[in-house]
N, C-alpha and C positions, 0 to 999 in steps of 0.2 A: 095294724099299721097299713098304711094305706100310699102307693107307689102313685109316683106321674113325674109326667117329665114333658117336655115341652118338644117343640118340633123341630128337628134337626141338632135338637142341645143332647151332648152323652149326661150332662148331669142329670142327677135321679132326686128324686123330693123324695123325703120318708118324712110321713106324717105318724107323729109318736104322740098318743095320748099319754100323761103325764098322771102318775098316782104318788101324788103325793102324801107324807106321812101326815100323821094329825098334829102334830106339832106344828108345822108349817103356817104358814099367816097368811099365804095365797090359796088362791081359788082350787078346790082341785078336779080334777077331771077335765085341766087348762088343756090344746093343743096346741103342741109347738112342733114346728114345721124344722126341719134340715135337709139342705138339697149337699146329697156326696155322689161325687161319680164311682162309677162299681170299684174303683182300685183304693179310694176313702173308708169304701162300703166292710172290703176286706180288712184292710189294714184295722179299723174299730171294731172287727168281731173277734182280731187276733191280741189286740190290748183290751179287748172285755176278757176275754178270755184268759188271757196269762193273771187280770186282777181277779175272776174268778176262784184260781187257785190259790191266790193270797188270800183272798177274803174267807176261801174255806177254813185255812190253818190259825188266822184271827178267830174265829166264831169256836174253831176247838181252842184254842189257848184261851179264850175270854174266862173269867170267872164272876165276871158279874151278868146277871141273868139281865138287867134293864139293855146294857151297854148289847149282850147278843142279840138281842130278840131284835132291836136296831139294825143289827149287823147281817141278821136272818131276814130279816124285810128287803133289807139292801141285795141278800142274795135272791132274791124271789125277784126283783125287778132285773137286773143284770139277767138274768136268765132267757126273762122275757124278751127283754131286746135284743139278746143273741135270736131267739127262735124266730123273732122277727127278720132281723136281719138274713137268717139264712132262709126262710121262707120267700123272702122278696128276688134272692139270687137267680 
């Protein structure tokens, strides 16, 4: 992920390259651009984070393997973008 920010602006650009699933009908390896100031920054690593531990207790309750391995991909990206997000802090 890749930081900038503009001159005299507190807001912060995260550039988040996007992995999308194979299912998906768009381009993948798309960049999409969000500009949050560092207190946006936090507040989204603290709601990745609380759905983190939901999506853990999903992926053990799940019994169908198609529906986790979905649910495992999704925790493999969430993950990412937390370790982005606090590498950029």
């Amino acid at each position: 992920m890749q930081r900038h920010s503009s001159k005299g602006d507190v807001t912060r650009g995260l550039c988040v390259t996007s992995r999308l699933w194979p299912s998906c009908k768009e381009e993948v390896g798309s960049v999409v651009s969000l500009s949050l100031s560092p207190e946006e920054a936090r507040e989204l690593a603290d709601i990745l984070t609380s759905y983190l531990t939901d999506l853990r207790m999903e992926i053990a309750d799940t019994d169908q393997l198609d529906y986790r391995e979905t649910l495992k991909r999704r925790e493999v990206l969430v993950k990412d973008v937390l370790a982005r997000l606090s590498r950029d802090e």
